[in-house]
N, C-alpha and C positions, 0 to 999 in steps of 0.2 A: 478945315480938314477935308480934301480929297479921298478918294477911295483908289486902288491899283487893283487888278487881279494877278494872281500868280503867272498867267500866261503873259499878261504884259510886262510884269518884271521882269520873267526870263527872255525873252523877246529882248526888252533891252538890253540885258546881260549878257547875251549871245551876240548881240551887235557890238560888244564893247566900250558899251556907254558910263561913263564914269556916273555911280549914284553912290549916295550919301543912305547907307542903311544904318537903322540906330535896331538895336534888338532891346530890349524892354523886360525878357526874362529875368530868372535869376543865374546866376553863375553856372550851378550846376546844369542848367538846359541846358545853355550857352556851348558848354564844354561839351556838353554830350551829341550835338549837332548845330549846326551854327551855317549861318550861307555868306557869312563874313562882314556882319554887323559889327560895328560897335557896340559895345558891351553896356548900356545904361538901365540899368536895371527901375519900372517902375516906380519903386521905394524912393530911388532918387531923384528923379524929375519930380515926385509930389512933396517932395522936400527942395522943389527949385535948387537942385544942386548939380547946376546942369553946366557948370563951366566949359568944359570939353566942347560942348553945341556950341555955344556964344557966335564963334567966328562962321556957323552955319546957317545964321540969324535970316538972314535971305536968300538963301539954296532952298532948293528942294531938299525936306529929307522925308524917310519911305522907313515908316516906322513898324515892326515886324512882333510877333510873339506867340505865344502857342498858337492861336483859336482868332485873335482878331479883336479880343474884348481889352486887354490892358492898353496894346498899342494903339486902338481907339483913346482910350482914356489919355494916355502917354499926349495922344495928337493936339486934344483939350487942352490940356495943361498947357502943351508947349504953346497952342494960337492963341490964348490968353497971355502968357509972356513975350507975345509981339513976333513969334515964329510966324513967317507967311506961306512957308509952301511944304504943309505939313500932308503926306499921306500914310494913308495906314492903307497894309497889306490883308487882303480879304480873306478872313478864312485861316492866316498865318501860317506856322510851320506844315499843321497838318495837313492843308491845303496842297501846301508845296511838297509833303511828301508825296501824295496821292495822285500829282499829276506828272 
């Protein structure tokens, strides 16, 4: 697991770079602001019920959540199931509202 900071994702974002965001919340975050992750909710990756990922298997994915501590975790999980270009977002949503 790598680390991103919010200025470099948006950076990318603004450049139009296609990334693979996984959000790690729960649903109701997700709904309630969202920067256009996929919806995998912690709960599920620790239950390796990650089908959806599979074909991301060797991408980069830029993994997101409130604060920075689940999608840390999230990152874990996934580089232990053979995930190679996992990063988590620093600091997470709150981060990215505040800048």
């Amino acid at each position: 697991m790598q680390l991103i900071t919010v200025a470099e994702l948006k950076d990318r974002l603004s450049n139009g770079e296609k990334i693979n965001l996984v959000d790690v919340r729960e649903i109701s975050e997700h709904n309630e602001f969202n920067i256009g992750g996929i919806l995998v909710p912690l709960g599920k990756i620790q239950a390796m019920d990650i089908g959806e990922l599979e074909a991301l298997k060797e991408q980069e994915l830029i993994c997101y959540c409130r604060s920075g501590n689940r999608s840390g975790q999230a990152c874990q999980i996934l580089d232990m199931l053979g995930f190679t270009h996992t990063k988590n977002l620093q600091g997470g949503m709150l981060a990215w509202q505040k800048a």
